[in-house]
C-alpha positions in Angstrom: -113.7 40.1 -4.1 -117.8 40.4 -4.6 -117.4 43.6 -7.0 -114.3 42.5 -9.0 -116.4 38.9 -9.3 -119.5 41.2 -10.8 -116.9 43.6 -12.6 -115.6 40.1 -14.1 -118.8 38.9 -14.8 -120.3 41.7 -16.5 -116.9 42.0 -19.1 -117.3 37.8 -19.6 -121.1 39.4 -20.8 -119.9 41.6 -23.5 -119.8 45.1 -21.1 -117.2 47.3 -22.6 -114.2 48.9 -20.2 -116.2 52.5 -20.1 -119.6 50.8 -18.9 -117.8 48.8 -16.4 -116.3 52.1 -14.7 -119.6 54.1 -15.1 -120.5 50.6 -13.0 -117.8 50.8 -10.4 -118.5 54.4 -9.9 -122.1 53.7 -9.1 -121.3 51.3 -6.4 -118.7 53.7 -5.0 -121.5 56.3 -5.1 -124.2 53.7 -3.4 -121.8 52.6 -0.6 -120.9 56.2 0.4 -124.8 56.8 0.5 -125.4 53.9 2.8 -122.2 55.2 4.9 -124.4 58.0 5.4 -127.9 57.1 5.5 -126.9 53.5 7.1 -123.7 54.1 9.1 -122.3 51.6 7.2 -118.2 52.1 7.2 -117.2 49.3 4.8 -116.6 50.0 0.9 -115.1 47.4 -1.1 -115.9 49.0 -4.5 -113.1 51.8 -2.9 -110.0 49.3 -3.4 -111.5 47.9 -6.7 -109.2 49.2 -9.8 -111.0 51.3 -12.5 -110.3 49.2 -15.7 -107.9 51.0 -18.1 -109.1 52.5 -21.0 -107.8 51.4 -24.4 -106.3 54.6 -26.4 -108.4 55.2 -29.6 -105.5 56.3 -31.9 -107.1 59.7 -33.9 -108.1 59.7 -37.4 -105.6 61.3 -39.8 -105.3 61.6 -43.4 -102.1 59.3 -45.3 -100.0 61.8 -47.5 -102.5 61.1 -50.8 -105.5 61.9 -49.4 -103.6 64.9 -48.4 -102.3 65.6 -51.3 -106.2 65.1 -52.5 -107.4 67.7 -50.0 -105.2 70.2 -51.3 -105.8 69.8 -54.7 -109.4 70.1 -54.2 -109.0 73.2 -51.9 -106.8 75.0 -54.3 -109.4 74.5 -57.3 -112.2 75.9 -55.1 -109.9 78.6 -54.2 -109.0 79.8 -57.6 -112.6 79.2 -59.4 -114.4 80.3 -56.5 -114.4 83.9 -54.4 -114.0 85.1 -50.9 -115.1 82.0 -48.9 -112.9 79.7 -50.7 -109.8 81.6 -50.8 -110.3 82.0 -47.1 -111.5 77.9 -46.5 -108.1 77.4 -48.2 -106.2 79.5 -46.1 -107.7 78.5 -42.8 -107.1 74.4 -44.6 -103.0 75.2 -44.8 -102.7 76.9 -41.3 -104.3 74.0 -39.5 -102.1 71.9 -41.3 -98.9 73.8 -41.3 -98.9 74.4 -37.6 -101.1 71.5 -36.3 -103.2 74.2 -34.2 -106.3 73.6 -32.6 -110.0 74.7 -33.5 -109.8 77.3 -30.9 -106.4 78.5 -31.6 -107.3 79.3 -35.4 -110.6 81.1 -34.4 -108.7 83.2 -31.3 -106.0 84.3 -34.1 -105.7 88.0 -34.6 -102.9 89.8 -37.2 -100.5 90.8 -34.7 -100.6 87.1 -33.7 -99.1 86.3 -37.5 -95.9 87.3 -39.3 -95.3 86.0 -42.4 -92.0 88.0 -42.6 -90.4 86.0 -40.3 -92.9 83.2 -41.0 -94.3 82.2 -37.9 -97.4 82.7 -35.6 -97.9 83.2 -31.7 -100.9 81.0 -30.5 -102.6 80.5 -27.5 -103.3 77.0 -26.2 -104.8 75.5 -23.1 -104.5 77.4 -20.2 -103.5 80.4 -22.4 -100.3 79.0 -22.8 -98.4 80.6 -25.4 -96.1 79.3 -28.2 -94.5 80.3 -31.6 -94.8 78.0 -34.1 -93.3 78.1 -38.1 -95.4 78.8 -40.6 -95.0 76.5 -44.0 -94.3 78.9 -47.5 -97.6 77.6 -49.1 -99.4 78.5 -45.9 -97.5 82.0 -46.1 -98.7 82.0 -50.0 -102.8 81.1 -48.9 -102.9 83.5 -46.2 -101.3 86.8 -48.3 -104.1 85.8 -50.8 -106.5 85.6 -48.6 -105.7 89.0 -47.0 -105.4 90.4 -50.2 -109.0 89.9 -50.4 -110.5 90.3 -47.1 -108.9 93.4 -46.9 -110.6 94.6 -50.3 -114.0 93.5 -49.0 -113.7 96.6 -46.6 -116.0 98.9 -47.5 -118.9 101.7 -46.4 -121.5 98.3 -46.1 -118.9 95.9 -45.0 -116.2 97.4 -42.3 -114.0 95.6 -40.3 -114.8 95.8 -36.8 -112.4 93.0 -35.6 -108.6 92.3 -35.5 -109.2 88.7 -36.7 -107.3 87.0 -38.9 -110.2 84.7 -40.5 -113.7 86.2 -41.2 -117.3 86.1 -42.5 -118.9 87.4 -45.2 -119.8 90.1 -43.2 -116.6 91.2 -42.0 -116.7 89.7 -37.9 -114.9 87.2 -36.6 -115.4 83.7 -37.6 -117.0 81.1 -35.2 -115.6 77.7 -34.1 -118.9 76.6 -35.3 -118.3 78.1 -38.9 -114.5 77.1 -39.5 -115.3 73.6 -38.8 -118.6 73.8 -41.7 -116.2 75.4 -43.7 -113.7 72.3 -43.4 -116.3 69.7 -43.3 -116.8 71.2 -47.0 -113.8 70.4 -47.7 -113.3 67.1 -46.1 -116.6 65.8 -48.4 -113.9 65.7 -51.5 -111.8 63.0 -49.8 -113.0 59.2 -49.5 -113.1 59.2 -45.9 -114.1 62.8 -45.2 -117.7 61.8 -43.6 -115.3 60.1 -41.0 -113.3 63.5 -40.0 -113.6 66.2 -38.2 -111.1 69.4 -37.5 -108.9 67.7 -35.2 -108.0 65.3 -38.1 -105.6 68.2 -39.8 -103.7 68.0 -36.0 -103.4 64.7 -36.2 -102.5 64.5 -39.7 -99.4 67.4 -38.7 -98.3 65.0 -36.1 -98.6 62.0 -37.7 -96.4 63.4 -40.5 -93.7 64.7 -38.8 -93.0 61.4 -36.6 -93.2 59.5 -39.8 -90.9 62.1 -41.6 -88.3 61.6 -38.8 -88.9 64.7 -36.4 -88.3 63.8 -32.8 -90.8 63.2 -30.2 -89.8 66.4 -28.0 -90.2 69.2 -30.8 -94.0 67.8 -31.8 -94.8 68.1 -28.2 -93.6 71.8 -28.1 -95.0 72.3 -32.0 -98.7 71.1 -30.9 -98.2 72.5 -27.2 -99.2 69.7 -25.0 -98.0 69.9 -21.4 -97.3 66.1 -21.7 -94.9 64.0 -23.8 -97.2 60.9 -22.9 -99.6 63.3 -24.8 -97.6 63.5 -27.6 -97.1 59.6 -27.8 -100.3 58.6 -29.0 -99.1 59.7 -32.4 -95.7 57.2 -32.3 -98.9 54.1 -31.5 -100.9 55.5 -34.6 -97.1 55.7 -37.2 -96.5 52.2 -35.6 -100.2 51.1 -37.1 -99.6 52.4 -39.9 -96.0 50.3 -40.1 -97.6 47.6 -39.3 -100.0 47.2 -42.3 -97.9 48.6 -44.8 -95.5 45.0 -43.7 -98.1 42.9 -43.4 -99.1 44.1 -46.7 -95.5 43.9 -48.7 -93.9 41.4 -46.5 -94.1 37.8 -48.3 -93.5 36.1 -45.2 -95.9 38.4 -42.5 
């Protein structure tokens, strides 16, 4: 009763749910010293709950800024050279497939086939799944190709199955994909806000809103867990939620 009275306590001061388990867990950690330095066998912080986190619902871009993204991405792509047809490429697989960071980096060209349209990825636990790929993400990437593959040369040689590359011909790092979208992000309002994951999120969000069940965008972004999954139906229920409060005369 003592530690939920100071747990109590210390949320009626403002502490937030994450502080008061980092809390808890200290005096879990100080009554199992005193157990062994004290012989004391008593630990009520043991049968005192650790508070429930509240889900942060991801950040996602609505179908405009999207649309905005795209747009953007395309000019650069067509006015620009290698590193833009290739940011643009890299842009519409993340969204096509809702892949992760580490997927698109992993990707090699046996992983793709744009005759059939799809692509084998590796997930956590090197899970594996096939996953469509969308006609203007077909499009990008055969561009893209087009051009990597012309970069080849005596100064400039391939020495990497990779789908996505430098400027120098080696595999593209985590660390440089998500530069190369953070680009790209700066031409939407709320771009300083976003990060990689966003263009997941986005896929998700999309397809629930869209009508697609819950069960095939759990097997499209891989997760072993519909409750997973579900965080995307909380962040299209938002989303319903201010569009009525918006339109409805009476909400």
């Amino acid at each position: 009763m003592a530690v939920r009275g100071f747990l109590a306590a210390e949320q009626q001061r403002g502490l937030g749910k994450r502080s008061l388990a980092r809390a808890l867990s200290a005096l879990r950690s100080f009554y199992r010293f005193l157990n062994v330095t004290r012989g004391l066998e008593v630990n009520p912080a043991r049968a005192t709950r650790t508070p429930k986190f509240d889900r942060t619902l991801p950040a996602y871009l609505d179908r405009k800024e999207t649309d905005e993204l795209f747009q953007n991405a395309e000019q650069r792509a067509s006015a620009g050279g290698f590193a833009e047809m290739r940011d643009l490429a890299m842009l519409e697989m993340f969204y096509s497939t809702g892949m992760r960071l580490s997927e698109l980096a992993g990707l090699n060209d046996g992983d793709v086939d744009l005759v059939s349209d799809q692509v084998k990825l590796r997930g956590k636990g090197k899970k594996e799944r096939i996953v469509p790929v969308g006609s203007r993400a077909n499009t990008a990437l055969r561009l893209y190709w087009q051009r990597r593959d012309s970069m080849a040369g005596p100064g400039n040689q391939r020495t990497t199955r990779a789908v996505f590359v430098n400027q120098r011909g080696k595999r593209i790092t985590p660390r440089g994909i998500q530069l190369a979208m953070k680009r790209l992000f700066e031409t939407v309002a709320q771009g300083t806000n976003l990060h990689v994951h966003a263009l997941r999120h986005s896929f998700a969000t999309h397809l629930l809103d869209a009508g697609a069940d819950l069960r095939s965008v759990q097997e499209l972004l891989g997760h072993a867990s519909l409750g997973t999954t579900q965080v995307y139906t909380h962040t299209s229920v938002e989303r319903l939620k201010r569009v009525y409060h918006q339109a409805h005369p009476r909400a």
